[in-house]
C-alpha positions, 0 to 999 in steps of 0.5 A: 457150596457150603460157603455159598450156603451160609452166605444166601442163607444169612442174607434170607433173614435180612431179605424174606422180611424185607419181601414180607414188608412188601407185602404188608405195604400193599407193594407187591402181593402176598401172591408174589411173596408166596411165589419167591417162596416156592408156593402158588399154584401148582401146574398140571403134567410135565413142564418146560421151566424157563427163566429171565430175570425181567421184562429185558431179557424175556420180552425178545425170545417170546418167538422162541418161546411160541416156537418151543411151544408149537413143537412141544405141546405135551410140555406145559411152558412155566415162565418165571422172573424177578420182576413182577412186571416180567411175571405180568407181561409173561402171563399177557401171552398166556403163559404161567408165569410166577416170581422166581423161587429164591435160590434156598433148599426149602424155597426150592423143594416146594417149587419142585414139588409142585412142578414136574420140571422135564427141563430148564432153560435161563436166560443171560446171567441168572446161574443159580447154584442150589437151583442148578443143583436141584435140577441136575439131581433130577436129570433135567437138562439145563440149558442157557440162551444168550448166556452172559458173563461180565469180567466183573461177574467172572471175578466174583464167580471166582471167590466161590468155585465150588459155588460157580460149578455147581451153577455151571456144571450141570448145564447141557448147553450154553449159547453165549450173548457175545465172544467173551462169556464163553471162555470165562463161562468154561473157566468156572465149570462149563464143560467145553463140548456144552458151549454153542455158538454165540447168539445174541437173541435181543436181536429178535427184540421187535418194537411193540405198536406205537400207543398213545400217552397223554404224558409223553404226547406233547414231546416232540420226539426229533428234539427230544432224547432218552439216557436209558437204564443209567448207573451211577457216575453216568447221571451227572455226565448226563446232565451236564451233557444236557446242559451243554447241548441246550445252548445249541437245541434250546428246544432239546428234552431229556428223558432220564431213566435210571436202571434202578428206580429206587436210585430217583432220589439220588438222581433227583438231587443231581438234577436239582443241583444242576439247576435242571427242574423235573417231573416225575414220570409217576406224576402222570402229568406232563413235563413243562417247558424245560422240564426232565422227564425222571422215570421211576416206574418200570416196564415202560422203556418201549415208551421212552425209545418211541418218544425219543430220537436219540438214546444214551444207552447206560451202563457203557460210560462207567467200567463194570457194567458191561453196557445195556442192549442196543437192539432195543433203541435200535427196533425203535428207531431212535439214534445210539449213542454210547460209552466205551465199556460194552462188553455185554453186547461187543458183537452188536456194538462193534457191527454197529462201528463197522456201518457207522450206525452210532457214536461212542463217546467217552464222556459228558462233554462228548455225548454234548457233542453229539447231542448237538448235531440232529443231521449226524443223529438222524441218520443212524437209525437207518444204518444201525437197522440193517447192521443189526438185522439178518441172521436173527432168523436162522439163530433162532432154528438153531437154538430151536434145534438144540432145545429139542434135542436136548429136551428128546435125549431126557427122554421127554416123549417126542 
């Protein structure tokens, strides 16, 4: 844990100024910034503190976390997240939402001491050790939903053991996203008795109602396709496989939204290599003829899989990743293609194998072939709705139940 310590604490002197220059630059607020650092408003009476680390992984449990409130209403709901564009969308509900504390002693006694924390909840990847540890001094039970682990992650968990039982220890209950986090979640400290069962719970992700861009308006979505939350090695794939589809659909349009805006210069410059002309999404303004739409902003993606009848889900052409979550083309409508490395969400990708709902591709030039057949592409979203659907409802009892349990054996009053 010492090593761990060292090592967030050198990084603090690079990244509070970094979060301070933010601020000054008018790109996040002194709000936020006071947030990351533990402050803000305090809350009133015992809380329920559950954390995602963005819009993707908290926007599919908010019927869990409307039931978890129905069936506590003595537990205030605090919500947190890295992002502000999660905090924002969190505190839409109505819920207290504030940008997570950072993962350090002093950040994380001012957060507790403003919250009465009776129990904590985090979604996916985000185990944190000295918060975990804090928490655990305070026997507030900490429970994880749709808990994930890469092999990669398990790698780097693995330099730092002390670290990794310290974050995974102390956790009560760990209801994995997929077959393959679980033992790896074990073989770094989980106590094999707090291992649930797998619960992917982005099935539960339901598109919101379709509004009105002016930007994306003249799309036509049947010749138009998304390549969503893309890393790097996968754009130039992406654009070469654009630029072969387009002898076959002249009329064809991609949306190219890279998982990290802050990569749309390097991005920028693969298109214009190509000879590929773009407009940035931040623009406002609507992309011509022959134009990519390059996505820099965040918060934005159920615009995209609405404006797009097919989508290249990212992070599955290149190994590491993992791949991102299909439920969520999938609840739009929009057809799946997607790489080979998909480990994060195997479960939902292999019963989409099963029912023939999307198409795998290996490499640019394949993803051009499938580009180039809409009659193969438009008869996916059908068969990947209904491989996809059915047991969310009773997952989510499930998890309910042992939320509540967990929460009652703390001795939170019933």
């Amino acid at each position: 844990m010492l090593a761990y310590r060292l090592l967030l604490s050198l990084i603090a002197l690079v990244m509070i100024p970094a979060l301070a220059l933010r601020a000054l630059r008018g790109r996040e607020s002194w709000a936020v910034f006071g947030e990351r650092l533990g402050f803000g408003a305090a809350t009133d009476g015992p809380v329920l503190w559950i954390h995602g680390a963005s819009n993707g992984e908290l926007a599919p449990t908010r019927p869990l976390i409307e039931a978890i409130a129905a069936a506590r209403p003595d537990l205030a709901l605090l919500v947190t997240s890295n992002s502000t564009t999660a905090r924002d969308m969190i505190a839409g509900w109505g819920l207290a939402a504030r940008c997570a504390p950072l993962d350090l002693g002093p950040c994380l006694s001012a957060f507790l001491r403003r919250h009465d924390v009776q129990g904590y909840i985090t979604l996916e990847k985000e185990f944190w050790p000295q918060r975990h540890a804090r928490l655990a001094a305070q026997s507030a039970p900490i429970l994880g939903l749709a808990s994930a682990m890469s092999e990669a992650t398990a790698r780097a968990w693995s330099r730092l053991p002390v670290a990794a039982r310290a974050a995974l220890t102390p956790v009560a209950r760990a209801w994995p996203q997929d077959t393959a986090t679980g033992p790896r979640l074990v073989a770094l400290g989980l106590d094999p008795a707090a291992l649930g069962p797998v619960t992917p719970l982005k099935a539960g992700y339901t598109a919101p109602e379709r509004g009105t861009d002016p930007m994306l308006a003249g799309l036509d979505r049947a010749d138009t396709w998304l390549a969503a939350s893309t890393h790097p090695g996968e754009e130039a794939e992406v654009i070469a496989a654009h630029l072969a589809a387009l002898k076959s659909r002249p009329a064809l349009r991609l949306i190219l939204a890279p998982r990290h805006p802050r990569r749309v210069p390097e991005v920028a410059a693969l298109l214009d290599a190509a000879g590929l002309p773009h407009r940035l999404r931040s623009h406002g303004t609507a992309p011509a003829a022959g134009e990519v739409l390059l996505v820099d902003t965040m918060g934005e993606m159920a615009l995209f899989y609405d404006a797009a009848s097919a989508c290249f889900v990212g992070g599955s052409l290149v190994p590491g990743i993992g791949g991102h979550t299909p439920y969520e083309p999938a609840a739009h409508g929009s057809a799946i293609l997607h790489g080979p490395h998909v480990a994060n969400h195997a479960t939902a990708f292999a019963a989409l194998t099963r029912a023939d709902a999307a198409i795998a591709v290996a490499h640019g030039p394949a993803l051009a072939v499938a580009l180039s057949d809409p009659a193969a592409l438009a008869a996916l979203p059908a068969r990947a709705s209904a491989a996809l659907a059915g047991s969310h409802a009773a997952q989510t009892d499930r998890v309910l139940a042992g939320i509540l349990a967990a929460l009652k054996s703390n001795g939170a009053p019933d």
